[in-house]
Backbone as CSV, one residue per row, in Angstrom:
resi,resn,N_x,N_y,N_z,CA_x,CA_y,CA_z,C_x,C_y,C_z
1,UNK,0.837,-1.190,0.000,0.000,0.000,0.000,0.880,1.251,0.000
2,UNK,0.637,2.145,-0.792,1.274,3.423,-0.915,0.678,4.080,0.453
3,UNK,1.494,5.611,1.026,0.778,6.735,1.613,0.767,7.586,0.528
4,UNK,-0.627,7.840,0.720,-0.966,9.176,-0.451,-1.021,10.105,0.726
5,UNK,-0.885,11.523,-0.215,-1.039,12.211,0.986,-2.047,12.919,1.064
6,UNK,-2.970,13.896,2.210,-4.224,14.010,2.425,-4.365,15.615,1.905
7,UNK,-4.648,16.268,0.938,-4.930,17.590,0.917,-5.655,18.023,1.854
8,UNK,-5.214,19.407,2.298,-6.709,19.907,2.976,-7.117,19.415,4.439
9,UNK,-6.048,17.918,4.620,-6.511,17.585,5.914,-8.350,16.866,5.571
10,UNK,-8.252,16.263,5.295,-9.933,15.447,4.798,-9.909,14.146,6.044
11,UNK,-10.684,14.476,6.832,-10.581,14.011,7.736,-12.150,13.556,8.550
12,UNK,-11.913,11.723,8.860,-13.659,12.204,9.819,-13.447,11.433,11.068
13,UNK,-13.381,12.347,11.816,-13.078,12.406,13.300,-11.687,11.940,14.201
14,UNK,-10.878,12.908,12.975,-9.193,12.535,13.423,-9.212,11.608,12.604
15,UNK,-9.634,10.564,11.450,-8.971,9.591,11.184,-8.816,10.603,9.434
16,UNK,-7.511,10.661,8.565,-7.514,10.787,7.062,-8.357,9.623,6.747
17,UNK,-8.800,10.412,5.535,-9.843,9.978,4.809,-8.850,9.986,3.095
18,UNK,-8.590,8.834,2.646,-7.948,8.789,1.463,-8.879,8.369,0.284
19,UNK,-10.217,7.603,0.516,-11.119,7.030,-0.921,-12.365,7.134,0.183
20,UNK,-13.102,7.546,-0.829,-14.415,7.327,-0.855,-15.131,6.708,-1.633
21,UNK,-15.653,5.658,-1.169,-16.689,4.304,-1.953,-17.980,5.098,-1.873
22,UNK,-19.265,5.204,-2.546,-20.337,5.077,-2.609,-20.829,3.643,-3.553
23,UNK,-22.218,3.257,-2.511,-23.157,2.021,-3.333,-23.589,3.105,-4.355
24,UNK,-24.446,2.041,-5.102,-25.048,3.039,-6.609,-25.971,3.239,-6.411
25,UNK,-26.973,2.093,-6.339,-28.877,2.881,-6.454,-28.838,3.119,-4.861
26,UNK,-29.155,4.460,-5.071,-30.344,4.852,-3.756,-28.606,5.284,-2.972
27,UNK,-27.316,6.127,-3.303,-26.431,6.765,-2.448,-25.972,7.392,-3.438
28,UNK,-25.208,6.792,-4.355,-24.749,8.201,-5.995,-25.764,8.859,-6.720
29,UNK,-26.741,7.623,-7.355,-27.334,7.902,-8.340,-28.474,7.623,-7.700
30,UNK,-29.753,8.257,-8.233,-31.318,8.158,-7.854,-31.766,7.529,-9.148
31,UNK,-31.569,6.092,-9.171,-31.904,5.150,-10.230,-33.587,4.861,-9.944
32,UNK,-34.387,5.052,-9.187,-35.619,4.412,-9.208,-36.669,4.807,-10.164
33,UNK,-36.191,5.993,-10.785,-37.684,6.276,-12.212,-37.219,5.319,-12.807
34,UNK,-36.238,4.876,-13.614,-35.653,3.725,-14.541,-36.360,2.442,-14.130
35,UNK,-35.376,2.298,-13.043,-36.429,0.608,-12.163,-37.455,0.722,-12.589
36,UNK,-37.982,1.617,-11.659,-39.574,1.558,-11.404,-40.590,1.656,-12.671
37,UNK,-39.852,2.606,-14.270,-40.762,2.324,-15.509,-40.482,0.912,-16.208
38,UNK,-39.201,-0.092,-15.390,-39.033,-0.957,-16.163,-40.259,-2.202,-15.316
39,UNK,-39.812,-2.255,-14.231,-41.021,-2.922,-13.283,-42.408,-2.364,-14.067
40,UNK,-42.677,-1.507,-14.177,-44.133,-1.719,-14.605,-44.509,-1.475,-15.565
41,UNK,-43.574,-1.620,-16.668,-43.677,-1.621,-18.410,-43.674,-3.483,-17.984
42,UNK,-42.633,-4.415,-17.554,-42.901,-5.914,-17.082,-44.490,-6.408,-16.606
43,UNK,-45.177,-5.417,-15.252,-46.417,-5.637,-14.795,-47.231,-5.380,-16.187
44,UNK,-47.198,-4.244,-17.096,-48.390,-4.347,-17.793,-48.074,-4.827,-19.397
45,UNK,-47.406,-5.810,-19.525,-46.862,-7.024,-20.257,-47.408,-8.082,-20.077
46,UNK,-47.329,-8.614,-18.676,-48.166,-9.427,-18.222,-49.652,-8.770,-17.786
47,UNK,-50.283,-8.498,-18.201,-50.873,-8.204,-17.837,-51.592,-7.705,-16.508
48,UNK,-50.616,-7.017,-15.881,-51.204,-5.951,-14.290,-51.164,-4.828,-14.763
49,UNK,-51.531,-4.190,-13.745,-51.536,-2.854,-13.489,-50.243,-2.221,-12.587
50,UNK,-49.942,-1.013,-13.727,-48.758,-0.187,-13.137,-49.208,0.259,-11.607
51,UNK,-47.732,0.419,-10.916,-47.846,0.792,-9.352,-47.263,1.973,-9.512
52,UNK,-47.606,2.756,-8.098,-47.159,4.225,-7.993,-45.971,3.968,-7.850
53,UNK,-45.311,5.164,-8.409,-43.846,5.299,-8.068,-43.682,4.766,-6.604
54,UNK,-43.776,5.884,-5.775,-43.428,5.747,-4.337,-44.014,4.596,-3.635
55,UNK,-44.486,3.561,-4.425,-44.501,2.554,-3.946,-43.404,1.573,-4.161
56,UNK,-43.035,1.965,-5.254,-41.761,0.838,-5.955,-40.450,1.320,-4.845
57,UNK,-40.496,2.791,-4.964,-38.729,3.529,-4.175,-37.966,2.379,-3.495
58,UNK,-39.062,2.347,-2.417,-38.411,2.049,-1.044,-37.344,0.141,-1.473
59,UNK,-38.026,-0.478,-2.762,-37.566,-1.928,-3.268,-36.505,-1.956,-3.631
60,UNK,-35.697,-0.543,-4.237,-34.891,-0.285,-5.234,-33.368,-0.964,-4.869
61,UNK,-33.448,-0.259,-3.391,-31.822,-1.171,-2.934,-31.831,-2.314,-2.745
62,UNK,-33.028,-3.147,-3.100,-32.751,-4.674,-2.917,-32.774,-5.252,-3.960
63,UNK,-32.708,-4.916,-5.098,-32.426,-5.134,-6.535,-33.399,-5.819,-6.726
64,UNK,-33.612,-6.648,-7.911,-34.259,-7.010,-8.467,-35.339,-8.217,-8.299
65,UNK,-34.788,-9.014,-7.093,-35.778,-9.826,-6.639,-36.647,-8.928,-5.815
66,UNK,-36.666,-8.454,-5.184,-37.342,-7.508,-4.123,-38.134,-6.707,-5.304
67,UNK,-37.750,-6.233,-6.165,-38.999,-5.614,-7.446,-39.761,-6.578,-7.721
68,UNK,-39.763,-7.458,-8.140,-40.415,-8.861,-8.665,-41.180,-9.186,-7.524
69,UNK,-40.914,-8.966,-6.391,-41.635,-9.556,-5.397,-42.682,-8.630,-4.922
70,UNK,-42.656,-7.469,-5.018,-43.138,-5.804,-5.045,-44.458,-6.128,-5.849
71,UNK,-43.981,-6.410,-6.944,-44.615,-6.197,-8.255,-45.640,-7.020,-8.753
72,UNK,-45.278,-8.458,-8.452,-46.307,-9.337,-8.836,-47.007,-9.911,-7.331
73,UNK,-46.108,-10.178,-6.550,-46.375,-10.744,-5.151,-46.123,-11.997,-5.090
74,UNK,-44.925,-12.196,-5.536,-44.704,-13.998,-5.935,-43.231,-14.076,-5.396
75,UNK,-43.052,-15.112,-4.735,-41.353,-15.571,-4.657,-40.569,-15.704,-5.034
76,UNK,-39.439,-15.827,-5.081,-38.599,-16.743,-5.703,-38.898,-17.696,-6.435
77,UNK,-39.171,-18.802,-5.644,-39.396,-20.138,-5.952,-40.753,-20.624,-6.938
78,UNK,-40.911,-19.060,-7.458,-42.480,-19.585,-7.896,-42.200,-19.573,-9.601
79,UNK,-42.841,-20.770,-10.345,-42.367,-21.154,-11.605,-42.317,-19.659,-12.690
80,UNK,-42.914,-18.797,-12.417,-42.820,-17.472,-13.203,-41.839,-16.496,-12.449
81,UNK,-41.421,-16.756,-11.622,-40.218,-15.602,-10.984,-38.769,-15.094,-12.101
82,UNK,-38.675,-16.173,-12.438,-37.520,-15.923,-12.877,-37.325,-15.331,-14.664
83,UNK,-38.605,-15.613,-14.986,-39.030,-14.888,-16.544,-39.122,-13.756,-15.500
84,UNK,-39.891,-13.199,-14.951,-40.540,-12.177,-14.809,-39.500,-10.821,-14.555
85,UNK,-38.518,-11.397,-13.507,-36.939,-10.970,-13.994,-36.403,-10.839,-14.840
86,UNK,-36.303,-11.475,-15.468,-35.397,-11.606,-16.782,-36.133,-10.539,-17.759
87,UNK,-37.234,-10.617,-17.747,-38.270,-9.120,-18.692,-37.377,-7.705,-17.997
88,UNK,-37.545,-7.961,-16.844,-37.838,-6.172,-16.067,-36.140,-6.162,-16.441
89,UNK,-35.503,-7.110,-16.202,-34.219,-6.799,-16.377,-33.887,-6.047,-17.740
90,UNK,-34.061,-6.807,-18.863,-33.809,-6.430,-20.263,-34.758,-5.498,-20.834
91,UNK,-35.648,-4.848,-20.129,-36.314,-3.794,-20.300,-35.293,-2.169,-19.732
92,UNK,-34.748,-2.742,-18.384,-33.999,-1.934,-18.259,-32.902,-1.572,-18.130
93,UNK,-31.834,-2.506,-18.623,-31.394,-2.628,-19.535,-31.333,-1.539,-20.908
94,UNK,-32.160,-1.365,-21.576,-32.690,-0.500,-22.829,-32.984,0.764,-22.077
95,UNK,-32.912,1.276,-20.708,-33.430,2.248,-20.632,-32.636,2.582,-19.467
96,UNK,-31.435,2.290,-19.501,-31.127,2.559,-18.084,-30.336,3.559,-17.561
97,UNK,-30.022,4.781,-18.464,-29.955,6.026,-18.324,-30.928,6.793,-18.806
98,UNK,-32.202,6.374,-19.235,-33.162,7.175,-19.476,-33.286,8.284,-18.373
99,UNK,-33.762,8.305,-17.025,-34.292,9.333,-16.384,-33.402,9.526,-15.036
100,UNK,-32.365,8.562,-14.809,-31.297,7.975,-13.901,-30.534,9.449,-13.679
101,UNK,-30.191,10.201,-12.551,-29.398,11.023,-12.337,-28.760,10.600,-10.589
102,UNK,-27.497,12.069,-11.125,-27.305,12.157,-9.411,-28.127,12.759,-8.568
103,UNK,-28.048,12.129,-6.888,-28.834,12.588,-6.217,-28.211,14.186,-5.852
104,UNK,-29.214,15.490,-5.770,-28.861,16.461,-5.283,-27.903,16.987,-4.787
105,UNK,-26.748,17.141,-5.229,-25.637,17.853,-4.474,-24.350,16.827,-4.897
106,UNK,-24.704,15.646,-5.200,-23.831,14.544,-5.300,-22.469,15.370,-5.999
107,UNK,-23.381,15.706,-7.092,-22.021,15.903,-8.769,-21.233,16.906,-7.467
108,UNK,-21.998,17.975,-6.671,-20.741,18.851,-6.073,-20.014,18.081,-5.088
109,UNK,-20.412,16.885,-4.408,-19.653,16.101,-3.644,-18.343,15.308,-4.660
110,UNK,-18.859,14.826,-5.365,-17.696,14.262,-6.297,-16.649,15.112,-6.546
111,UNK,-16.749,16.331,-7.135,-16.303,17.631,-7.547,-15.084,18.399,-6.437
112,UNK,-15.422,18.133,-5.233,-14.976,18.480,-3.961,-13.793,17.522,-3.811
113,UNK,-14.419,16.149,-3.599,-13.599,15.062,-3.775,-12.093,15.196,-4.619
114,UNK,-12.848,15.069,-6.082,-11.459,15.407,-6.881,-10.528,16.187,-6.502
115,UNK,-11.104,17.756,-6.201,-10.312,18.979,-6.017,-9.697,18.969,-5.036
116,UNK,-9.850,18.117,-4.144,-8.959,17.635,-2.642,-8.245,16.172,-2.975
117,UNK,-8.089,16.107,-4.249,-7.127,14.796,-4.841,-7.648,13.404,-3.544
118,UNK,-9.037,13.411,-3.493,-9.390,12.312,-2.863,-10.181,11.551,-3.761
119,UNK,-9.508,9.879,-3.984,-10.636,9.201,-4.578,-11.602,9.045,-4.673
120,UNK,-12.534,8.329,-5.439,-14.196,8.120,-4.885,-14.604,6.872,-6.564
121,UNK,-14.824,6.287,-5.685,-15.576,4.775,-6.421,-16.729,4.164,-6.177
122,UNK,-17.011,3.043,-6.693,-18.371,2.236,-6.571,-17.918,1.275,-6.025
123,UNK,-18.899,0.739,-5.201,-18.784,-0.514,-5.099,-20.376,-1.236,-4.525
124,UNK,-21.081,-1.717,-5.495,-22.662,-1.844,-6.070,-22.563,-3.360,-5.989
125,UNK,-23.597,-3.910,-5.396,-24.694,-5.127,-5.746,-24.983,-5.581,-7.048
126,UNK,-25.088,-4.365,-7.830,-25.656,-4.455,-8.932,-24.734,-5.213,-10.018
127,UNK,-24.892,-6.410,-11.099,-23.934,-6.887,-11.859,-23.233,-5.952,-13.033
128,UNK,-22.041,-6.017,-13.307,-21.373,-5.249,-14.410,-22.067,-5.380,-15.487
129,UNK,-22.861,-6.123,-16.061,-23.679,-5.896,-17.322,-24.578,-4.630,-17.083
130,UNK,-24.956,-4.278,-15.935,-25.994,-3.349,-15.449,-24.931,-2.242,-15.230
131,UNK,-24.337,-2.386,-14.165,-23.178,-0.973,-13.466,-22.470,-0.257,-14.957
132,UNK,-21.677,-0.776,-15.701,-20.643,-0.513,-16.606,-21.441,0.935,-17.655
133,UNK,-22.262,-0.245,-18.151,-22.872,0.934,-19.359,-23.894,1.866,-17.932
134,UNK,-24.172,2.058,-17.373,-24.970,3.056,-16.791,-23.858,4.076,-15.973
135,UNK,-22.891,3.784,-15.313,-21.764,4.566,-15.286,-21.290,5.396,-16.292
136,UNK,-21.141,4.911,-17.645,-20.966,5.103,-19.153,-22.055,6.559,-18.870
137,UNK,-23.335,5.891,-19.129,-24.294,6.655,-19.609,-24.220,7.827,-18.410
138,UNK,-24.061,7.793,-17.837,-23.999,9.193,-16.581,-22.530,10.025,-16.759
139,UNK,-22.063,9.134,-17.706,-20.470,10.101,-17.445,-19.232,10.587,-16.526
140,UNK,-19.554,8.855,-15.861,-18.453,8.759,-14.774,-18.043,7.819,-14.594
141,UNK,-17.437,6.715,-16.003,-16.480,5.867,-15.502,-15.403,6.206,-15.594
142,UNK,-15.108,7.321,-16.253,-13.682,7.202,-16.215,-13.569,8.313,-14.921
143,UNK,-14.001,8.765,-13.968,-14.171,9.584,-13.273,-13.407,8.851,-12.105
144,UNK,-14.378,7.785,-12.137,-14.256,6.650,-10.623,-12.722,6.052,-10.608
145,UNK,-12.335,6.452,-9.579,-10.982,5.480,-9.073,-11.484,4.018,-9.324
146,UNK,-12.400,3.586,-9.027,-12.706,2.066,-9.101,-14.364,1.914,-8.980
147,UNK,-14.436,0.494,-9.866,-15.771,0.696,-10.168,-16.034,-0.819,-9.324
148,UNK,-16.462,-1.774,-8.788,-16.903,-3.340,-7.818,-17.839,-2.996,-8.354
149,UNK,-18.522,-4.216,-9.120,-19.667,-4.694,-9.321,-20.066,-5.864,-8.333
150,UNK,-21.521,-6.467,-8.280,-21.822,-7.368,-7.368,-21.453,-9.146,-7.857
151,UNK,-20.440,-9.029,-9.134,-20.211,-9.963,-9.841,-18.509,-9.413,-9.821
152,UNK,-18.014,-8.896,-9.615,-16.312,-8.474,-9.578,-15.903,-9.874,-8.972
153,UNK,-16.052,-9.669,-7.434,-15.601,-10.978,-7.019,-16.481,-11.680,-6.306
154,UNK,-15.950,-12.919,-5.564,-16.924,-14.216,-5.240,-18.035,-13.940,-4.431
155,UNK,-17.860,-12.975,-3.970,-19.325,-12.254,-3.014,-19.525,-11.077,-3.446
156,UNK,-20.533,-11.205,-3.213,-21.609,-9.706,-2.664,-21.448,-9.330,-1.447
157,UNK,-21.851,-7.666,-1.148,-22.095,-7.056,-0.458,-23.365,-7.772,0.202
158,UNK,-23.338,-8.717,1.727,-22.987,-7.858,3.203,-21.218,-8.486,2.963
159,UNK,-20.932,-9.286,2.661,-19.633,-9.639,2.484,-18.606,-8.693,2.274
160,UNK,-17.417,-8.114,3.373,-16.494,-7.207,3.024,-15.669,-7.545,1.788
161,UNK,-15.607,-8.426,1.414,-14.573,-8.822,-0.081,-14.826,-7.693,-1.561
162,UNK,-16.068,-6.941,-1.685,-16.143,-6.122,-2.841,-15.266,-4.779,-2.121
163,UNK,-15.299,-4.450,-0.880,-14.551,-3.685,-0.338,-13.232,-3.710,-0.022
164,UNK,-13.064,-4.379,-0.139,-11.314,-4.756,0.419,-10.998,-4.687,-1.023
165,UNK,-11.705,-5.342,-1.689,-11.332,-5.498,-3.583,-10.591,-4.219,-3.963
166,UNK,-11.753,-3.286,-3.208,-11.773,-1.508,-4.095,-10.781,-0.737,-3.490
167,UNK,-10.315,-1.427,-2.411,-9.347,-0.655,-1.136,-8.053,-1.420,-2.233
168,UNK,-8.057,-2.395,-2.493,-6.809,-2.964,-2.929,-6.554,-2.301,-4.517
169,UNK,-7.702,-2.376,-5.175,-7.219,-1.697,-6.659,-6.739,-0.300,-6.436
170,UNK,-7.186,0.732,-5.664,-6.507,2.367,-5.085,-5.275,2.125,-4.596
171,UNK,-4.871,0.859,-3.615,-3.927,0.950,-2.589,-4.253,1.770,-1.696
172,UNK,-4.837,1.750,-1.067,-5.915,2.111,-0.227,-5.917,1.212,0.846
173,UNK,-5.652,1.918,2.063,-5.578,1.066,3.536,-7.313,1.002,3.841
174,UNK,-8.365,-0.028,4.458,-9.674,0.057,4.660,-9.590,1.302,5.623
175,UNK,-8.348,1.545,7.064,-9.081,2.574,8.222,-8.770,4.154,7.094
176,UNK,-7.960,3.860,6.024,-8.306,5.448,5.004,-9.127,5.793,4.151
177,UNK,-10.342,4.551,3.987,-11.486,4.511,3.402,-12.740,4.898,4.057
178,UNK,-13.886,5.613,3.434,-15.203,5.448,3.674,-15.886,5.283,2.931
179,UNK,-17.014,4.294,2.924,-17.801,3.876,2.645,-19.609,3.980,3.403
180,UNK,-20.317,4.578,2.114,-21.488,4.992,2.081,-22.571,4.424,1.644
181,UNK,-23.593,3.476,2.188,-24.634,3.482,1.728,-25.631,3.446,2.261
182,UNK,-27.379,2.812,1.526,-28.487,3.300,2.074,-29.043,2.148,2.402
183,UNK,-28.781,0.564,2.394,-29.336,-0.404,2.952,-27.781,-1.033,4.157
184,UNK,-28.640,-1.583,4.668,-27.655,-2.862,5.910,-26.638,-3.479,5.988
185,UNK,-26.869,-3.999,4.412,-25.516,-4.658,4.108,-24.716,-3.889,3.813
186,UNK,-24.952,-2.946,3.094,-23.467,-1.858,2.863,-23.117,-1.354,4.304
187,UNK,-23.486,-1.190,5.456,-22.977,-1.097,6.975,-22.099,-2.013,6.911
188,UNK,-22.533,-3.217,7.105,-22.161,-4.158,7.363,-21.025,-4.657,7.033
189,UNK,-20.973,-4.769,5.636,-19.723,-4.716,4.587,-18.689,-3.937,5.135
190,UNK,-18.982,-2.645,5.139,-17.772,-1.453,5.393,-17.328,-1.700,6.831
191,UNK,-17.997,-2.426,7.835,-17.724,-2.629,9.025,-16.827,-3.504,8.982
192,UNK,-16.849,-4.776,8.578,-16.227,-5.647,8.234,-14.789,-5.613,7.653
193,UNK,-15.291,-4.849,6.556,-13.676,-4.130,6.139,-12.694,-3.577,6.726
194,UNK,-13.099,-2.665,7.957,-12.294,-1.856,8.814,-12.403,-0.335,8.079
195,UNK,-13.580,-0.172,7.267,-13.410,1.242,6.891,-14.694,2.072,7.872
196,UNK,-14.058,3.296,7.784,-15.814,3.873,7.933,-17.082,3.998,7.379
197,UNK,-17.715,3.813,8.241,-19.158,4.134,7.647,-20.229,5.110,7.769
198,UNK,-21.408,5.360,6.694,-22.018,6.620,6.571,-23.142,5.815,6.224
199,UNK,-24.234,6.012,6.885,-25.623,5.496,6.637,-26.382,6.593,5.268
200,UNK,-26.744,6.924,3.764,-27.163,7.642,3.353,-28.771,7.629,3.935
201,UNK,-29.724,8.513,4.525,-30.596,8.748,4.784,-31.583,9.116,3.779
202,UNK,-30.717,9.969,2.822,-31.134,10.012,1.630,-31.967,9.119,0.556
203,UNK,-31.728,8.013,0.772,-31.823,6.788,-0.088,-32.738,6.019,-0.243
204,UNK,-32.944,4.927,-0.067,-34.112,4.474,-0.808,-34.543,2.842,0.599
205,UNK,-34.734,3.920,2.005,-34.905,3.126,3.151,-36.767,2.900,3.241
206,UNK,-37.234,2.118,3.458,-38.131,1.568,3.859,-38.604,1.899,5.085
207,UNK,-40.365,1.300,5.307,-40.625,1.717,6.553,-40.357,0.805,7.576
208,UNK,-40.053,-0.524,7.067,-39.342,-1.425,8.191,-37.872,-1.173,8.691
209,UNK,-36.960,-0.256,7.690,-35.795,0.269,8.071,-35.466,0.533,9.178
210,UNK,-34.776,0.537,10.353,-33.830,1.199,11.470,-32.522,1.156,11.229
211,UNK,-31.891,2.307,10.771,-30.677,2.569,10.295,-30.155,3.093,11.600
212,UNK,-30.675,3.121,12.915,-29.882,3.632,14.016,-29.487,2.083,14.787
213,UNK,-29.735,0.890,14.077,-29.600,-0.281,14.963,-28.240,-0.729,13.520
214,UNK,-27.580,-0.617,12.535,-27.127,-0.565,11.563,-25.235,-1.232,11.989
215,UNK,-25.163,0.085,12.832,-23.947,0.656,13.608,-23.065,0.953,12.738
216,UNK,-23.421,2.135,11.686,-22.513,3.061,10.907,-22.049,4.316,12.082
217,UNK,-21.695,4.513,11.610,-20.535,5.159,12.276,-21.237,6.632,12.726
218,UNK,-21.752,7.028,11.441,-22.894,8.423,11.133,-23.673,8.504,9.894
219,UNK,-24.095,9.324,9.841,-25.028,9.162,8.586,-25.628,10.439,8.361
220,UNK,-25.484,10.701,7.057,-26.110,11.675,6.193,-27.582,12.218,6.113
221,UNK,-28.157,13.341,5.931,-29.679,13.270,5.613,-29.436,13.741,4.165
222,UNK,-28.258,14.229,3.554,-27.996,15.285,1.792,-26.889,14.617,1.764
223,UNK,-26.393,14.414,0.348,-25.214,14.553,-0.125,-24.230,15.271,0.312
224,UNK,-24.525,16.693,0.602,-23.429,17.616,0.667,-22.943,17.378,2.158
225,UNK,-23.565,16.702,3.000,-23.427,16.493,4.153,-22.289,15.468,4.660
226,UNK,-21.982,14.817,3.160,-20.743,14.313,3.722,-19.708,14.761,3.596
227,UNK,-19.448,16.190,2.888,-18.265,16.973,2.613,-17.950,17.701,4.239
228,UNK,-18.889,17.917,4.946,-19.358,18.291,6.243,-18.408,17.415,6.866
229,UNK,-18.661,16.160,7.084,-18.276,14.873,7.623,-17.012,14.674,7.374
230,UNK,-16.665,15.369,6.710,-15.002,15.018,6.255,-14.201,16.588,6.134
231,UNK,-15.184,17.417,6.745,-14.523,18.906,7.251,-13.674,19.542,5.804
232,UNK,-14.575,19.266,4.670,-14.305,19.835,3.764,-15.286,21.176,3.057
233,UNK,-15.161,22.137,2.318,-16.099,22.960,1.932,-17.272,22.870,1.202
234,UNK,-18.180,22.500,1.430,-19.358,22.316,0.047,-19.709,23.712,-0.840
235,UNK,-19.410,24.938,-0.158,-19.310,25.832,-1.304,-20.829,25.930,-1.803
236,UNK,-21.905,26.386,-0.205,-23.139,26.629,-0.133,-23.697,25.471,0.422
């Protein structure tokens, strides 16, 4: 592992802060119009009826079984589950920078990031057939120090291994990392790792959610709030 050194002093709570990881749906990007027109372009294929947005949101960080299960009300295990996936998937797929942006303030969090020569990467659930071109389409792969998909290596996220992955491609020590996201397992993960953690509040939590039983470290209600967290300027 190299020492990089810390501009600016970027720091959260005495410890340097050298990379910053964000998950993708529901902490960088506000992917759920996409999901959610591909879920119910799938429902009224098969013949249902489209659901309200803000009913779909809260499914979004649990990818795609958790839509399917949203959507039709069927399991896993049930002989149409896995078409029914495979539709919503390749529907969006075709559309998956259609309406997909950053969340509020993000692009100036990234922006901050750079200008304090601090990394910032992905590291997503979501598989590289999905992550790659939608990174593409937003105009930030080549941006990202590192991109973990939920297919990079042998686990998924709650598993620290996509994290340690992303700490190892930077050279990146985990206690000079933080890591941000808006469901459990990304806690969990980053805990595991030895990096810090940031609960996004922002994101795409549910009403069964308790993100204060989680044990991130702190947590966000805005984007810009983690430039705060790391005693850097957000510049409004």
């Amino acid at each position: 592992m190299t020492d990089h050194p810390v501009i600016d002093g970027a720091r959260f709570r005495g410890q340097p802060i050298r990379l910053v990881l964000f998950d993708l749906d529901g902490t960088l990007a506000d992917t759920a119009p996409d999901l959610a027109y591909a879920l119910n372009q799938t429902l009224i294929r098969h013949g249902r009826k489209a659901l309200p947005f803000e009913q779909i949101r809260p499914h979004v960080s649990h990818g795609g079984i958790a839509l399917i299960r949203a959507g039709f009300g069927i399991e896993p295990n049930h002989p149409e589950f896995q078409g029914y996936r495979d539709d919503m998937l390749a529907i969006y797929q075709d559309n998956i920078a259609r309406e997909t942006t950053l969340f509020p303030g993000m692009e100036q969090v990234l922006a901050q990031l750079e200008q304090h020569a601090i990394g910032w990467g992905i590291v997503t659930n979501k598989p590289a057939w999905l992550t790659d071109p939608l990174m593409v389409g937003m105009g930030l792969n080549r941006r990202a120090a590192c991109i973990v998909s939920g297919d990079t290596t042998p686990n998924s996220k709650p598993h620290p291994g996509p994290i340690l992955h992303a700490c190892e491609l930077t050279r990146t020590l985990p206690r000079e990392c933080l890591y941000i996201g808006d469901a459990e397992r990304d806690i969990i993960a980053g805990r595991e790792a030895g990096t810090t953690t940031l609960t996004a509040l922002f994101g795409y939590l549910d009403a069964a959610d308790r993100p204060d039983t989680w044990g991130a470290d702190d947590s966000v209600a805005s984007p810009t709030q983690i430039l705060e967290k790391l005693g850097l300027k957000s510049n409004g």
